[in-house]
C-alpha positions in Angstrom: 12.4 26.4 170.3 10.4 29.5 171.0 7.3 29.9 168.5 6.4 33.4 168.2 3.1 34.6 165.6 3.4 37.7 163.0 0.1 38.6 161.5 -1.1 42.0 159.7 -2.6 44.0 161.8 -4.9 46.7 159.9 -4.5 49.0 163.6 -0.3 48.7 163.7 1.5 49.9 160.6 4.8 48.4 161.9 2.8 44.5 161.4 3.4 42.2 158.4 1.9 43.8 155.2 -0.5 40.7 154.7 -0.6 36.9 155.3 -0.7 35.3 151.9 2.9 34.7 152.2 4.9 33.6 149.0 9.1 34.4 149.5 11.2 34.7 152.8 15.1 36.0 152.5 17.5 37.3 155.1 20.0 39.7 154.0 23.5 40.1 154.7 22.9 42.6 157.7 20.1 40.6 159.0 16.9 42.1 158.4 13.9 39.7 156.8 12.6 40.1 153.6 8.7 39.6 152.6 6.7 38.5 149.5 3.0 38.5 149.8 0.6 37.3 146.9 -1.2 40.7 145.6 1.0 43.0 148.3 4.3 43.6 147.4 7.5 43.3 149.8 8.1 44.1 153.4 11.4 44.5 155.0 12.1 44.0 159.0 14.1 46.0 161.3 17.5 44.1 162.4 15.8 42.5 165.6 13.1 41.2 163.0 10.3 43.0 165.0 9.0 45.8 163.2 7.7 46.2 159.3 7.6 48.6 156.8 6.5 48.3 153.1 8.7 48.6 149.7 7.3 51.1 148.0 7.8 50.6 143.7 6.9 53.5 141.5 6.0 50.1 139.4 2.1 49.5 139.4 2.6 46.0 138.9 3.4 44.7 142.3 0.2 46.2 143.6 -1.9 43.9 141.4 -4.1 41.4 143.4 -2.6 38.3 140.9 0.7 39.3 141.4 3.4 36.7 143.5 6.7 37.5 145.0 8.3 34.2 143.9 11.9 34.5 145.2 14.7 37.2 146.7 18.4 37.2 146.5 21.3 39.7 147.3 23.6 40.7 145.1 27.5 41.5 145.6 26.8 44.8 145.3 24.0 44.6 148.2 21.4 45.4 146.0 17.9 42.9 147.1 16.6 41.1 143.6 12.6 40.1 143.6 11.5 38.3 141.1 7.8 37.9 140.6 5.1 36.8 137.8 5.1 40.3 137.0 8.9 40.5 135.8 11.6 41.2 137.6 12.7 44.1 140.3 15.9 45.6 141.9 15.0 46.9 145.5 18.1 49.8 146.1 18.7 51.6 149.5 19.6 55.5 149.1 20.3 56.3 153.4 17.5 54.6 155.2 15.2 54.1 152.4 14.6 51.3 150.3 13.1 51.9 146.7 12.2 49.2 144.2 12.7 50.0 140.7 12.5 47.4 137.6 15.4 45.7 136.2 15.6 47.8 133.3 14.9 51.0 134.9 18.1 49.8 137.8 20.6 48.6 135.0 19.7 51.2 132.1 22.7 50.6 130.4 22.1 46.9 130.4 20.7 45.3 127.3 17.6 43.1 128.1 16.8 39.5 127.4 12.7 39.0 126.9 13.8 35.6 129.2 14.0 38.0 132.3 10.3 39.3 131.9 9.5 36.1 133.0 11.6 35.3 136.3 10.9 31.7 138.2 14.2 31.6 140.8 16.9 33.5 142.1 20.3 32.4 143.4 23.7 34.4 143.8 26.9 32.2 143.3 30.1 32.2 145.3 31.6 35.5 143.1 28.5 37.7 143.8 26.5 36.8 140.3 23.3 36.4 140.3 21.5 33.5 138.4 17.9 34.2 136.9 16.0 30.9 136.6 13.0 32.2 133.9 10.1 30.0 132.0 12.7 29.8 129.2 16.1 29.2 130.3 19.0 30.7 132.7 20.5 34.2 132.5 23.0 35.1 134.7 24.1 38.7 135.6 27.5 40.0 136.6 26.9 43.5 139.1 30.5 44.5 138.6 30.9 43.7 135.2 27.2 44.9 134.1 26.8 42.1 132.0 24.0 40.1 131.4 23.7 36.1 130.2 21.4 35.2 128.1 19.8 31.3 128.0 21.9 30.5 124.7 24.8 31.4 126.4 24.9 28.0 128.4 26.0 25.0 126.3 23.6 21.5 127.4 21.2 23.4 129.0 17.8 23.0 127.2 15.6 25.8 126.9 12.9 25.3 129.3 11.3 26.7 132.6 14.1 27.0 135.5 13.2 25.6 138.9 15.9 25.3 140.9 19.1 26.1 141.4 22.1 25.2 143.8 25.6 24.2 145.2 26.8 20.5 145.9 29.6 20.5 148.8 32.3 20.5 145.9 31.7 24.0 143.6 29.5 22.2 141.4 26.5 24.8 140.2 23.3 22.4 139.9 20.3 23.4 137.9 16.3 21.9 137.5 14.3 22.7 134.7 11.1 21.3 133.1 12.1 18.7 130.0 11.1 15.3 128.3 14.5 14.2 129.0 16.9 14.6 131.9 15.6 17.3 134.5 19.0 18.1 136.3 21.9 19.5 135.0 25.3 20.7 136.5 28.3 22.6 135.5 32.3 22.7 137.2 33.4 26.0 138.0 36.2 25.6 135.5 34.4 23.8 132.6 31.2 26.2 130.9 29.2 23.5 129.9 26.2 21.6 131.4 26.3 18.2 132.2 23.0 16.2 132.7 22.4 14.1 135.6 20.0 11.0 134.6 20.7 9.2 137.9 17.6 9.8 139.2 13.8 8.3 137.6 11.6 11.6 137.7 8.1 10.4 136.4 7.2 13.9 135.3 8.5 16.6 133.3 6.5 19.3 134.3 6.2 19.1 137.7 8.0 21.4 140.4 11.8 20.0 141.1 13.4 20.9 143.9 16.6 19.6 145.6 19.1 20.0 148.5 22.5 18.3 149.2 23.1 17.3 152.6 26.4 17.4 154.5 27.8 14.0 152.7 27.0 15.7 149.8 24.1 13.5 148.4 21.4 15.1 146.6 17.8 14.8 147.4 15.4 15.6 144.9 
């Protein structure tokens, strides 16, 4: 492996924005997405070389507290951010790229308060995107302009979402803070959560994350 450095660079505006780091996402046509703590987003050129910032007419991603927590691509190619700040729809219009709030993007949407509060972002196999927040799981249908709200999804409690995945057979898979069972999953054909008590998680409120590996067995 090659290791190669990418630092800011107050002398080169084609450099990384910063180097408080938070979120890293590569987009369908290649180019690397950015999250900084306090800075915003960047977004690289193809080759991954050069820089530029997101500009959002938003205040609230210029705030020194505020952290890019996740990205995901929609099936519509629209980039998602989600951040402690709420959540943001980046657009391209030619070769620009403007970031606009959820609301101000889907107008016509009606809005959840869960979705002020983003934690994770993950787009399924059909192009939907699923909004982990501090109080449950949305999930939002680009085509259909629909939005989820936590209450829509039977056995999933109502709790801070922290993860969020595919096992090797279609099976969605979701962490959450709880007293009880932390991981849940739901079939593609049935809409109902299952939980998955299998493993002994010692704390409730502590971050969860898991992967599946290629014989698909989780690891938590």
């Amino acid at each position: 492996y090659e290791v190669r450095s990418f630092r800011h660079s107050h002398l080169d505006s084609t450099t990384i924005g910063g180097n408080n780091i938070t979120a890293l996402y590569e987009d369908k046509e290649g180019r690397l997405w950015i999250g900084y703590l306090g800075w915003g987003v960047d977004v690289s050129d193809p080759d991954k070389t050069k820089f530029r910032k997101i500009e959002f007419p938003d205040t609230a991603l210029r705030k020194v507290s505020t952290i890019v927590h996740h990205f995901t691509e929609d099936s519509l190619g629209n980039i998602w951010v989600s951040t402690n700040s709420g959540l943001f729809i980046i657009k391209k219009a030619k070769d620009k790229f403007t970031g606009v709030s959820f609301h101000d993007f889907w107008n016509d949407v009606p809005i959840f308060k869960a979705i002020e509060r983003p934690t994770i972002l993950f787009t399924d196999k059909k192009g939907n995107v699923w909004i982990g927040t501090e109080t449950g799981l949305c999930m939002f249908d680009p085509d259909k302009r629909k939005l989820k709200e936590p209450e829509s999804f039977d056995g999933l409690p109502s709790h801070e979402i922290q993860d969020i995945g595919y096992d090797h057979e279609g099976k969605l898979w979701v962490s959450c803070q709880n007293d009880g069972a932390r991981l849940f999953y739901i079939s593609p054909e049935i809409n109902l959560f299952k939980s998955f008590d299998g493993i002994p998680i010692q704390s409730k409120v502590r971050g969860l994350s898991f992967t599946f590996d290629l014989d698909n067995r989780i690891w938590v």
